[in-house]
Each structure stands twice: as structure tokens, then as C-alpha cells.
MARVEX-599989 format. One record per atom (N, C-alpha, C): residue number from 0; chain; atom name; y negated, z negated, x. Coordinates in steps of 0.05 Angstrom, whole numbers, plus 5000, padded with zeros to 4 digits. Example, Ala and Ser with C-alpha at 12.3 -4.5 7.8 and 13.67 -1.06 7.14 Angstrom:
<pts>
@nr:0 kette:A atom:N north:5114 up:4844 east:5264;
@nr:0 kette:A atom:CA north:5090 up:4844 east:5246;
@nr:0 kette:A atom:C north:5066 up:4844 east:5264;
@nr:1 kette:A atom:N north:5045 up:4858 east:5257;
@nr:1 kette:A atom:CA north:5021 up:4857 east:5273;
@nr:1 kette:A atom:C north:4999 up:4843 east:5258;
</pts>
This chain:
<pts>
@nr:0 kette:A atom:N north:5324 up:8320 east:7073;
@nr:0 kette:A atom:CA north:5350 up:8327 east:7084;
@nr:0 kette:A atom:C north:5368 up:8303 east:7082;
@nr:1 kette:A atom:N north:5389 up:8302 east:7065;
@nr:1 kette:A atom:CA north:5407 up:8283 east:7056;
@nr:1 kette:A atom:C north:5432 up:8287 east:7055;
@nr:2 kette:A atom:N north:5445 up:8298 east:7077;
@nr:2 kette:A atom:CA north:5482 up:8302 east:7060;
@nr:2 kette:A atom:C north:5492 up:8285 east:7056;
@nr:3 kette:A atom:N north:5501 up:8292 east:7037;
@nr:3 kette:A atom:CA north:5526 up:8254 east:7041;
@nr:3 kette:A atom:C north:5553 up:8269 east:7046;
@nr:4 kette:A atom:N north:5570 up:8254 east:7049;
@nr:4 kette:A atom:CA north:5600 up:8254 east:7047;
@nr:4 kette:A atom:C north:5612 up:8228 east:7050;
@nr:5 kette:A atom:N north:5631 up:8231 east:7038;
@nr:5 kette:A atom:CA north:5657 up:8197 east:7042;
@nr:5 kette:A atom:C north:5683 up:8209 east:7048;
@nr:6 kette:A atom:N north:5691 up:8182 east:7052;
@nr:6 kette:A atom:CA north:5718 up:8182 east:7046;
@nr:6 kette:A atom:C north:5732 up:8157 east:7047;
@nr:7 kette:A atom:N north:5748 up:8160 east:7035;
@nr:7 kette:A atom:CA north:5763 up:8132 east:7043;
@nr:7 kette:A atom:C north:5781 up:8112 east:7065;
@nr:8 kette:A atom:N north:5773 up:8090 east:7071;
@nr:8 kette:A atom:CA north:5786 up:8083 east:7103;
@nr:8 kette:A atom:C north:5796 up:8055 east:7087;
@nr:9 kette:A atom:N north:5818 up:8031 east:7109;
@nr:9 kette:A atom:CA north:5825 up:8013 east:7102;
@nr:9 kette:A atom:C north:5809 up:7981 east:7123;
@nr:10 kette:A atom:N north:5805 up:7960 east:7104;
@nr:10 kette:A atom:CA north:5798 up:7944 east:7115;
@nr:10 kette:A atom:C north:5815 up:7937 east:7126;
@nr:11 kette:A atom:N north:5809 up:7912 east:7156;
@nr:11 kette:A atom:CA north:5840 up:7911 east:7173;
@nr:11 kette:A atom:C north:5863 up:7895 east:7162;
@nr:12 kette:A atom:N north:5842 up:7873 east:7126;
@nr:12 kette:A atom:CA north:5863 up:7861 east:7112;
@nr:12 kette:A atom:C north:5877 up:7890 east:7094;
@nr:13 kette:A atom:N north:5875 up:7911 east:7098;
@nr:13 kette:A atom:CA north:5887 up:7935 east:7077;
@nr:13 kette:A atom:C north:5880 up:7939 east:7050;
@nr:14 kette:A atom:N north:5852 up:7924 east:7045;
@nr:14 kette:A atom:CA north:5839 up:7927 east:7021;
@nr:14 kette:A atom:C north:5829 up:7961 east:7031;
@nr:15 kette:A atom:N north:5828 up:7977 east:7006;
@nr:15 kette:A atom:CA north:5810 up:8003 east:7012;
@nr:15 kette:A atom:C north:5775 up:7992 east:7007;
@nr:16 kette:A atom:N north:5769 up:8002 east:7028;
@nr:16 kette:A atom:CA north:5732 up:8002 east:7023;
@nr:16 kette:A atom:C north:5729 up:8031 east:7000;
@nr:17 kette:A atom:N north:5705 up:8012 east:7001;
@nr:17 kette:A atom:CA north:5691 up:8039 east:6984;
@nr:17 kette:A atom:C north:5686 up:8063 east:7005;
@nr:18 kette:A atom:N north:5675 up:8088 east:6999;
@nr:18 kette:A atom:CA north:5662 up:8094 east:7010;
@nr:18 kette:A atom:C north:5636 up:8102 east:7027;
@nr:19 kette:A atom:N north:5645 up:8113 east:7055;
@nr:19 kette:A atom:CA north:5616 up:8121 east:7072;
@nr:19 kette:A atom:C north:5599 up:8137 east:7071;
@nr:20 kette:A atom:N north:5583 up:8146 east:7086;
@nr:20 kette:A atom:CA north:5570 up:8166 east:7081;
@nr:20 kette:A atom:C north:5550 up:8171 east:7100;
@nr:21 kette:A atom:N north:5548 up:8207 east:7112;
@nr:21 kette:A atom:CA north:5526 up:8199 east:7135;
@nr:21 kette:A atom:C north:5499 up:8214 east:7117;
@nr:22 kette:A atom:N north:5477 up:8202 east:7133;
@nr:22 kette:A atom:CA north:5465 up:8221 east:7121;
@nr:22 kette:A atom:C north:5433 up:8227 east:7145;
@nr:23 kette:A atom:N north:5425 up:8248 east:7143;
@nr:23 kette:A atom:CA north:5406 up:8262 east:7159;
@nr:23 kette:A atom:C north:5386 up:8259 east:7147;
@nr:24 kette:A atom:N north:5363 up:8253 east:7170;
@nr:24 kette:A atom:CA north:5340 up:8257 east:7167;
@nr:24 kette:A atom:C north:5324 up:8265 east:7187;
@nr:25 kette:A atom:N north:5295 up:8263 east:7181;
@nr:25 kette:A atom:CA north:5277 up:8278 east:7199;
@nr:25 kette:A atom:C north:5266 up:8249 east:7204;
@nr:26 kette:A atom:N north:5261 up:8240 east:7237;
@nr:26 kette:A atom:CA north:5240 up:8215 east:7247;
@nr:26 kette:A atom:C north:5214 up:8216 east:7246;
@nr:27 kette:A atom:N north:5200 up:8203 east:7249;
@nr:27 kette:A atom:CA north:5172 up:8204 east:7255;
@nr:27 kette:A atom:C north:5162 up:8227 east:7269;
@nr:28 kette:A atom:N north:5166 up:8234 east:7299;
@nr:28 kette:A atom:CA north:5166 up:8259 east:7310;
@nr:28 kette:A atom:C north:5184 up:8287 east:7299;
@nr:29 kette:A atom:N north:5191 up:8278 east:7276;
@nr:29 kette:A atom:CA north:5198 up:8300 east:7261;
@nr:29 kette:A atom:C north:5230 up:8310 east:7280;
@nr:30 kette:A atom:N north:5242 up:8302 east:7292;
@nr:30 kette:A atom:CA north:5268 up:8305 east:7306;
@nr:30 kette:A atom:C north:5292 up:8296 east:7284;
@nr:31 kette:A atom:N north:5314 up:8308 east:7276;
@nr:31 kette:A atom:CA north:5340 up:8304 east:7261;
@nr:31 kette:A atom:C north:5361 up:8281 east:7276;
@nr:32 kette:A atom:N north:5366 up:8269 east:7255;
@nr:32 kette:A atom:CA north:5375 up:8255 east:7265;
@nr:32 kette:A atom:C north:5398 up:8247 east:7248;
@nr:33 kette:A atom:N north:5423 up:8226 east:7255;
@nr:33 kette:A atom:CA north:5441 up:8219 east:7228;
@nr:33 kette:A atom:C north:5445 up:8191 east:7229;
@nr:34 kette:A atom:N north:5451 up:8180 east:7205;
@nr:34 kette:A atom:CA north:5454 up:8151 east:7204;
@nr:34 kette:A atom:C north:5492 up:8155 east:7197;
@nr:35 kette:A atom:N north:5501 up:8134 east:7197;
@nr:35 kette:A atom:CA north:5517 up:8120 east:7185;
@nr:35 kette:A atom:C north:5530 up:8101 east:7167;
@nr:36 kette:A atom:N north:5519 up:8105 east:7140;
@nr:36 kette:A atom:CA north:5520 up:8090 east:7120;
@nr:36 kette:A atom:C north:5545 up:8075 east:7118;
@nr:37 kette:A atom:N north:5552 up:8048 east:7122;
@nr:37 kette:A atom:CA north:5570 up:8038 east:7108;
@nr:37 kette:A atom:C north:5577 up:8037 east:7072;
@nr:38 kette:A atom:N north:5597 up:8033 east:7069;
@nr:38 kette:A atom:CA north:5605 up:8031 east:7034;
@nr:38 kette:A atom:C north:5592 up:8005 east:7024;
@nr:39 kette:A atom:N north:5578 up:7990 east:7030;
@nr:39 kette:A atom:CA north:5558 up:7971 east:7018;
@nr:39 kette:A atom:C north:5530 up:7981 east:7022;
@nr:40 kette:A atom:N north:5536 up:8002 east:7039;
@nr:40 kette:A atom:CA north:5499 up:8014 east:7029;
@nr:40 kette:A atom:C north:5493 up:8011 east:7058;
@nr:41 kette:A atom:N north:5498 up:7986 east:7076;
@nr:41 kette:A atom:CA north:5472 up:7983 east:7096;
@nr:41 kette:A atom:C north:5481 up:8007 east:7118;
@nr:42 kette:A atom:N north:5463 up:8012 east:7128;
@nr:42 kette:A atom:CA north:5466 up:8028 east:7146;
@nr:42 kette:A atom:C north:5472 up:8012 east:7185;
@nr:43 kette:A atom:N north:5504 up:8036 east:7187;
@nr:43 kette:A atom:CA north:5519 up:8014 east:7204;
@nr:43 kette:A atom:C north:5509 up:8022 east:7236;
@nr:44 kette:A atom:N north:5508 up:8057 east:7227;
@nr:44 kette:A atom:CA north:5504 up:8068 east:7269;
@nr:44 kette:A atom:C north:5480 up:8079 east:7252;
@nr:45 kette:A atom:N north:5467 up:8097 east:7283;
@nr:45 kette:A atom:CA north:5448 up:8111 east:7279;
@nr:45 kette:A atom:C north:5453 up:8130 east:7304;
@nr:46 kette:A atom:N north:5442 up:8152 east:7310;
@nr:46 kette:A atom:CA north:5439 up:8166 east:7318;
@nr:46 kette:A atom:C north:5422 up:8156 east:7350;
@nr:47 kette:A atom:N north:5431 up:8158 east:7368;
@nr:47 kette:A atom:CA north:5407 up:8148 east:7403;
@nr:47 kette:A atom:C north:5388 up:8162 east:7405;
@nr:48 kette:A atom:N north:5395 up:8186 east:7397;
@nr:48 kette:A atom:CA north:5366 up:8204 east:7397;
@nr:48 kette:A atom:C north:5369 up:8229 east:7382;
@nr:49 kette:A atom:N north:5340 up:8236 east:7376;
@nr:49 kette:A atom:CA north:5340 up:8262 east:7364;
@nr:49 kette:A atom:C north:5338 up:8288 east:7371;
@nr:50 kette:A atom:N north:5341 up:8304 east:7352;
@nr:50 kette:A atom:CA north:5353 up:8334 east:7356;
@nr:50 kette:A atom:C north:5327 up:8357 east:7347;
@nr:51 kette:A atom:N north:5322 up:8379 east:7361;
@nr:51 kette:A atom:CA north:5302 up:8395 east:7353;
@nr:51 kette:A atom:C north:5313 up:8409 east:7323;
@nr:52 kette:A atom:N north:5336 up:8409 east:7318;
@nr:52 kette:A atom:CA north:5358 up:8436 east:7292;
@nr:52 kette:A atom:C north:5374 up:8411 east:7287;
@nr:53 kette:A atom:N north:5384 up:8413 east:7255;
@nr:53 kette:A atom:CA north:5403 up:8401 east:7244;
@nr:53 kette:A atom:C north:5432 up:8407 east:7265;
@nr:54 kette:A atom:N north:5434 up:8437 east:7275;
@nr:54 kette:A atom:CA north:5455 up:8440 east:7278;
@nr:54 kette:A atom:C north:5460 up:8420 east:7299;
@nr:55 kette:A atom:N north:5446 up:8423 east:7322;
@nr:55 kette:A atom:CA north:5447 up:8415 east:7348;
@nr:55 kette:A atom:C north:5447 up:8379 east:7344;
@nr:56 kette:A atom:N north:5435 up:8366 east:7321;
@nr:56 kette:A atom:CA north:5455 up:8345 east:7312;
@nr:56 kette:A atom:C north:5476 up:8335 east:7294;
@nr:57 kette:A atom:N north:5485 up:8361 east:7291;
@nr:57 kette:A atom:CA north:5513 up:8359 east:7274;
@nr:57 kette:A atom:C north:5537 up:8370 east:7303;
@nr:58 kette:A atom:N north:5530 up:8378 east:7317;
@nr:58 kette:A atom:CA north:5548 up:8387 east:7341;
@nr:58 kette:A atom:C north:5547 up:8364 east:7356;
@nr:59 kette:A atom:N north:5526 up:8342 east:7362;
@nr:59 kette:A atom:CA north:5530 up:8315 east:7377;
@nr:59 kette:A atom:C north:5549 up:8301 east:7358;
@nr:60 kette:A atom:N north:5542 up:8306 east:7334;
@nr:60 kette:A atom:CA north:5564 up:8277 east:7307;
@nr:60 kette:A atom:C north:5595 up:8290 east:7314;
@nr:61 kette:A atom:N north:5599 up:8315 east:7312;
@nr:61 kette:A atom:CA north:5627 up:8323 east:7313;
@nr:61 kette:A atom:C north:5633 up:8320 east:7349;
@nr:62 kette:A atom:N north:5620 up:8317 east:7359;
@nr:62 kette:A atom:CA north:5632 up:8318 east:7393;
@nr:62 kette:A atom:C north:5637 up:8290 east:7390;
@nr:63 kette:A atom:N north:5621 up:8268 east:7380;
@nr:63 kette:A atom:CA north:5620 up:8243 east:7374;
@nr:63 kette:A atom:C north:5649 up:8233 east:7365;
@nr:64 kette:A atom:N north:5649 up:8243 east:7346;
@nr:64 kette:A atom:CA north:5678 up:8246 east:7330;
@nr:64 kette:A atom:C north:5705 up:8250 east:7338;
@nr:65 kette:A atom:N north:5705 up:8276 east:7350;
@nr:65 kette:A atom:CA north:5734 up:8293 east:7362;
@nr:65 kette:A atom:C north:5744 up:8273 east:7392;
@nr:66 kette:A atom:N north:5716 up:8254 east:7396;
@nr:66 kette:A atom:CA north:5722 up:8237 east:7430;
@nr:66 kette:A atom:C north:5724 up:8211 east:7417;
@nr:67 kette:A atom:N north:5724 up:8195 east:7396;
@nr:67 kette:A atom:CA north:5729 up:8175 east:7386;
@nr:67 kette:A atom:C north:5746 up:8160 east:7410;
@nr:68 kette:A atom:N north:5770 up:8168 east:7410;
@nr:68 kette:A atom:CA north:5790 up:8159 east:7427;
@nr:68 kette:A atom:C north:5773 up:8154 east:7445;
@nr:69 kette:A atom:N north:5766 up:8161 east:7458;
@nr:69 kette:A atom:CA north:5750 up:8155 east:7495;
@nr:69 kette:A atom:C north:5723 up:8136 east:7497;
@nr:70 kette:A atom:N north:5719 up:8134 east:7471;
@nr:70 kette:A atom:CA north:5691 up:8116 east:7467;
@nr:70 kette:A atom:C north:5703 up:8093 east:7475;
@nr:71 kette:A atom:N north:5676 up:8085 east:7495;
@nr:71 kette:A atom:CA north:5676 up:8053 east:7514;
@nr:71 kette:A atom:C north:5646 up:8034 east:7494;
@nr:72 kette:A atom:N north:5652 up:8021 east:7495;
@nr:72 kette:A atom:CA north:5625 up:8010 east:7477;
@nr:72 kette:A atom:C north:5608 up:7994 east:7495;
@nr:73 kette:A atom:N north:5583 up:7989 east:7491;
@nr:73 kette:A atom:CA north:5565 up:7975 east:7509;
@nr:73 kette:A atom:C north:5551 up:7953 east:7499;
@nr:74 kette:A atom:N north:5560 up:7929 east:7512;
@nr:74 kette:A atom:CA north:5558 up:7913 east:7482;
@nr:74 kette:A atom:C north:5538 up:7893 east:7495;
@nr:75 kette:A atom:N north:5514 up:7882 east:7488;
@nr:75 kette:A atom:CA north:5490 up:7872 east:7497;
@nr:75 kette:A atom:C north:5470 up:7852 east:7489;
@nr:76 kette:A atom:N north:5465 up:7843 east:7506;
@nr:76 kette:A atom:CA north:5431 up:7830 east:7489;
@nr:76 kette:A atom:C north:5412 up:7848 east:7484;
@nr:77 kette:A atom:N north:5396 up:7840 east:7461;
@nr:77 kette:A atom:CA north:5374 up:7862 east:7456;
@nr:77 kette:A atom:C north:5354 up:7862 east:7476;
@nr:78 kette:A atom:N north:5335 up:7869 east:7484;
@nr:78 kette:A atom:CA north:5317 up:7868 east:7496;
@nr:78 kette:A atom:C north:5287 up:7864 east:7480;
@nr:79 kette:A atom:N north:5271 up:7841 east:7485;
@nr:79 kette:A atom:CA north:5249 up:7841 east:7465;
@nr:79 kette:A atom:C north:5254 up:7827 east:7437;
@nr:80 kette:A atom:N north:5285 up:7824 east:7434;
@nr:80 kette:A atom:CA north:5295 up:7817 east:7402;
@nr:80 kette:A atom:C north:5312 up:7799 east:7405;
@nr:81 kette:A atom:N north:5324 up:7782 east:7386;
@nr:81 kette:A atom:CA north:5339 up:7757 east:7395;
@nr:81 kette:A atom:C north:5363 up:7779 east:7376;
@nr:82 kette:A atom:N north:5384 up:7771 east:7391;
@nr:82 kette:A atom:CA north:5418 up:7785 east:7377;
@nr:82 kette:A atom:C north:5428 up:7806 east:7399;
@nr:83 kette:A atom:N north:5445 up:7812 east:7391;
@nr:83 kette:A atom:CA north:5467 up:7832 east:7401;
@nr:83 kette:A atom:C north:5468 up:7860 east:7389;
@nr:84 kette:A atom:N north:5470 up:7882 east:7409;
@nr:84 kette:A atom:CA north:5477 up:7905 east:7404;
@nr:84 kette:A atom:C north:5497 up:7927 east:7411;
@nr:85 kette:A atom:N north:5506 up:7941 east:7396;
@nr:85 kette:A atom:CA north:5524 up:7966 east:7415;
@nr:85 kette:A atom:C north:5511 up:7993 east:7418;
@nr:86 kette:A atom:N north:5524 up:8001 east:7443;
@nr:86 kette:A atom:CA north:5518 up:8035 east:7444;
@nr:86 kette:A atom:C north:5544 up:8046 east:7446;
@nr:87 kette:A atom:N north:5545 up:8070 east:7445;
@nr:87 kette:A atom:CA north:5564 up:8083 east:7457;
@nr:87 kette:A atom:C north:5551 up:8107 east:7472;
@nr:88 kette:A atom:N north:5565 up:8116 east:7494;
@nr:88 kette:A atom:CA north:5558 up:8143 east:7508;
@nr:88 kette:A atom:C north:5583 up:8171 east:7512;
@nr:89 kette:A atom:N north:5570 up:8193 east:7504;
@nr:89 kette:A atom:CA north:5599 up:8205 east:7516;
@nr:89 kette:A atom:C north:5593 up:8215 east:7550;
@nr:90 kette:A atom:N north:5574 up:8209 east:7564;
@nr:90 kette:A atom:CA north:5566 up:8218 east:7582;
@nr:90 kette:A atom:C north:5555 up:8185 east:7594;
@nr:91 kette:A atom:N north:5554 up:8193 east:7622;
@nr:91 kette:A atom:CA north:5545 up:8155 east:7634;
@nr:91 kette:A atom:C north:5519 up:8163 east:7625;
@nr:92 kette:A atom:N north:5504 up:8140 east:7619;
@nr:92 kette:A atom:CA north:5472 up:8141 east:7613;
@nr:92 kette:A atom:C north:5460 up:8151 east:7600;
@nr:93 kette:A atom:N north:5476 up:8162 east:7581;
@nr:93 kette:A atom:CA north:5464 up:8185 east:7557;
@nr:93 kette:A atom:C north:5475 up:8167 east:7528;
@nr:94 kette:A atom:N north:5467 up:8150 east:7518;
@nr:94 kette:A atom:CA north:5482 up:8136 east:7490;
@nr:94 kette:A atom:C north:5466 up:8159 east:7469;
@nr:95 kette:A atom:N north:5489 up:8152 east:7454;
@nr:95 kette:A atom:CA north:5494 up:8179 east:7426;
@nr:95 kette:A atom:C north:5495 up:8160 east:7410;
@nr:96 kette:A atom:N north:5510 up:8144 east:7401;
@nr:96 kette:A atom:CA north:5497 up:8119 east:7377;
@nr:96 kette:A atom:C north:5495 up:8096 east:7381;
@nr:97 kette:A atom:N north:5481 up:8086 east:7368;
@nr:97 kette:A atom:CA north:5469 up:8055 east:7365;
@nr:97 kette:A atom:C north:5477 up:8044 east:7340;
@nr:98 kette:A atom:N north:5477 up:8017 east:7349;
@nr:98 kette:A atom:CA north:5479 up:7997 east:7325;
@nr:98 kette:A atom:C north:5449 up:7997 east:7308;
@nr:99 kette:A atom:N north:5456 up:7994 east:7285;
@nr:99 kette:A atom:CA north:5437 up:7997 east:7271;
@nr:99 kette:A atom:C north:5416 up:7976 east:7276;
@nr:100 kette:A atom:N north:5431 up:7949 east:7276;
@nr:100 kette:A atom:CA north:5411 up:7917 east:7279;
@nr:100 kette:A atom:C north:5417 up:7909 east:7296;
@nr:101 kette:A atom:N north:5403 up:7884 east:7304;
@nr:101 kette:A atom:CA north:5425 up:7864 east:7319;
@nr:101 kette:A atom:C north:5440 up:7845 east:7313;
@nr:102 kette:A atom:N north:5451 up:7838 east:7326;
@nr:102 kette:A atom:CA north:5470 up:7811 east:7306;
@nr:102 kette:A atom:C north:5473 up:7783 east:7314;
@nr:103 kette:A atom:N north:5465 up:7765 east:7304;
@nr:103 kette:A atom:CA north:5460 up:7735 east:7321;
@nr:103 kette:A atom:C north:5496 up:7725 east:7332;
@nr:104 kette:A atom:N north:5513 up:7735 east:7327;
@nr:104 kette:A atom:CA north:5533 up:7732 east:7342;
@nr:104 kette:A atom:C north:5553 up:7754 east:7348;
@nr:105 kette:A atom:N north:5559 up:7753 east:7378;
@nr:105 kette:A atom:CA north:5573 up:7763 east:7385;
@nr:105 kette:A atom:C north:5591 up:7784 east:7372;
@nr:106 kette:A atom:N north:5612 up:7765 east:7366;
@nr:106 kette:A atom:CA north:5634 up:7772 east:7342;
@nr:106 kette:A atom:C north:5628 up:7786 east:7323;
@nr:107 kette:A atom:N north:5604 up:7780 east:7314;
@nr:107 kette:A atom:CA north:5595 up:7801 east:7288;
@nr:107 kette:A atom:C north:5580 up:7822 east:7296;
@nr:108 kette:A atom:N north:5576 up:7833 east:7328;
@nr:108 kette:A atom:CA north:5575 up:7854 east:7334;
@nr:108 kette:A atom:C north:5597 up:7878 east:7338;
@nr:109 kette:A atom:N north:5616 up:7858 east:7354;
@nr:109 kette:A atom:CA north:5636 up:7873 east:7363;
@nr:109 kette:A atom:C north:5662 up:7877 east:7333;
@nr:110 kette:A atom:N north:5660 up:7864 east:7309;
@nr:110 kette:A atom:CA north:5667 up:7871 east:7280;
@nr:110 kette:A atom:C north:5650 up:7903 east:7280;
@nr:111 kette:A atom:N north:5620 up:7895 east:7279;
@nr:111 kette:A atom:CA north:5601 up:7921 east:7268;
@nr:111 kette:A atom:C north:5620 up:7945 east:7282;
@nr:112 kette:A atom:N north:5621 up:7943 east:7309;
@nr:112 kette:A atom:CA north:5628 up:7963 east:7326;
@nr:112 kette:A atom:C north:5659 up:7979 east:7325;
@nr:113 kette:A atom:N north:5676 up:7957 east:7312;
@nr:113 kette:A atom:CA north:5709 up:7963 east:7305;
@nr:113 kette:A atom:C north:5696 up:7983 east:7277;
@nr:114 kette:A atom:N north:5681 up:7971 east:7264;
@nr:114 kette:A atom:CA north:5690 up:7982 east:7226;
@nr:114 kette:A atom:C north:5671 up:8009 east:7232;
@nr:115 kette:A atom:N north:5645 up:8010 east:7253;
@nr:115 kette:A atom:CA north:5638 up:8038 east:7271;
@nr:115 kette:A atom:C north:5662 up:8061 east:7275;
@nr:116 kette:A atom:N north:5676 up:8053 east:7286;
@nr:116 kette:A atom:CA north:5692 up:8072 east:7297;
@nr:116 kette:A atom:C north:5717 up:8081 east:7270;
@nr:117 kette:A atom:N north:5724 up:8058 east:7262;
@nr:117 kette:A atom:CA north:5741 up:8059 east:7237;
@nr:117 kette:A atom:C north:5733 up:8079 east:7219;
@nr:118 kette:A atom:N north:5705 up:8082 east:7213;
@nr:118 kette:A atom:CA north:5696 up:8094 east:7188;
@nr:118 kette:A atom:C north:5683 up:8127 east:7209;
@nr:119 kette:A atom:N north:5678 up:8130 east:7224;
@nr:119 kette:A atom:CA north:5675 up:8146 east:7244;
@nr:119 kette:A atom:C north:5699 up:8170 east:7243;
@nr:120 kette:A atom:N north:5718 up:8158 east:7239;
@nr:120 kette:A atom:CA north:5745 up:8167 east:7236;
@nr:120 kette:A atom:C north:5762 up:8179 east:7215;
@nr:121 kette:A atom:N north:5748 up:8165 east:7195;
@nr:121 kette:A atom:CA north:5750 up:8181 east:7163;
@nr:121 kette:A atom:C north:5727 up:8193 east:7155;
@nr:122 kette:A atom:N north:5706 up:8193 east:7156;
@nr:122 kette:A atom:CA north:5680 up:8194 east:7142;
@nr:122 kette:A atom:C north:5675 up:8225 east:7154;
@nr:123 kette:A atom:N north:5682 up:8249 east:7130;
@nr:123 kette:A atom:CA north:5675 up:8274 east:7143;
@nr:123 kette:A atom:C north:5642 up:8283 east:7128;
@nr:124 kette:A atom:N north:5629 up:8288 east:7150;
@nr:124 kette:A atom:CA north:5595 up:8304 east:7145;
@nr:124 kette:A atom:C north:5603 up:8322 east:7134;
@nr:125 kette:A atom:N north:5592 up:8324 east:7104;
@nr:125 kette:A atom:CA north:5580 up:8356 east:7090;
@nr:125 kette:A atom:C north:5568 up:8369 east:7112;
@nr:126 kette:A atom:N north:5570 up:8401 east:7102;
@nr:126 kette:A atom:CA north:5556 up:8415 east:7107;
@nr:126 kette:A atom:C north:5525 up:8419 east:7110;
@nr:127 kette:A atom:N north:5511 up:8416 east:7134;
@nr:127 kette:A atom:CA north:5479 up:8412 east:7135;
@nr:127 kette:A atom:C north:5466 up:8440 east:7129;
</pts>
């Protein structure tokens, strides 16, 4: 299970990126889940947890989506891991995505987390 889709967004110098792309898969426990491919390939969010139906995680990515605006970020030390991470929640205590890695500084979390939401914002999911 792979959809892709892109589209095109602007870097904050107004270069166009390439494009994004999400794409679904099944975890280890076999639960759906979506990543967030950036336009260099690495993968930027991921999904907090998984879904029993594609649909029921394509209805968290678009609730995800349509609340952009209201997203508070949670921005952290890892636990167990040396670096920094983000979440976001649309509910207190319930995070819906994660940072993919962590990041040995700060700043280059809270970057990960701007060009998150940036590409979040253009980047429409095919049809699952």
C-alpha cells in the first residue's frame, strides 16, 4: 500500500521544492499508517499511531490537515535518545504526528517542524 501524491510548495528563500509525497503503509502489527515524505526523499512526519482501515487513517491525515491552523507543536528531548523531537496533537494527550528523527539541535527541529506544516499544506493524499 503506497499512494503517493505531490505538489508543489515554496522554500521560505522562494525557491520551489520539489515535490512531496505521503505514503501508507502497514507496521509490524499490521496497523495503517502514513508517512510524510519530503522532496529529498527522507521521510519528514509520521503518523503517532496506527489505524485498524486505511480509511480511518486517511480521516486522521485530513482532520490533521483541515486543523493545520490550530496545531501547537511539542517540542522536546527524546527520551532514551540523544536529540530533539516534535509532536503535534489535535486533542490534549493524543499526538497524531511525529517527527520522523531526532535532531542534535534545536533549531533544526523546530526548521523540520515549520517545512512539516508548510508541506502539510500543499501536499494532497491520493486516493487510498
Amino acid at each position: 500500500m503506497s499512494p503517493v501524491a505531490s505538489d508543489e510548495s515554496q522554500a521560505p528563500d522562494g525557491t520551489p521544492e520539489r515535490h512531496a509525497r505521503y505514503d501508507v503503509h502497514l507496521d509490524a502489527e499490521q496497523h495503517v499508517r502514513w508517512r510524510l515524505i519530503a522532496p529529498n526523499g527522507r521521510v519528514l512526519a509520521r503518523s503517532a499511531r496506527g489505524h485498524v482501515t486505511a480509511g480511518a487513517c486517511r480521516i486522521e491525515l485530513d482532520r490533521l490537515r483541515r486543523r493545520v491552523v490550530d496545531l501547537v507543536p511539542v517540542i522536546g528531548r527524546a527520551t532514551g535518545a540523544p536529540g530533539w523531537f516534535w509532536s503535534v496533537a489535535l486533542e490534549p494527550s493524543a499526538p497524531v504526528a511525529l517527527s520522523a528523527r531526532t535532531y542534535e539541535r534545536l533549531e533544526s527541529c523546530q526548521v523540520s517542524y515549520e517545512r512539516f506544516v508548510r508541506l502539510l499544506t500543499v501536499t494532497e493524499p491520493d486516493d487510498w
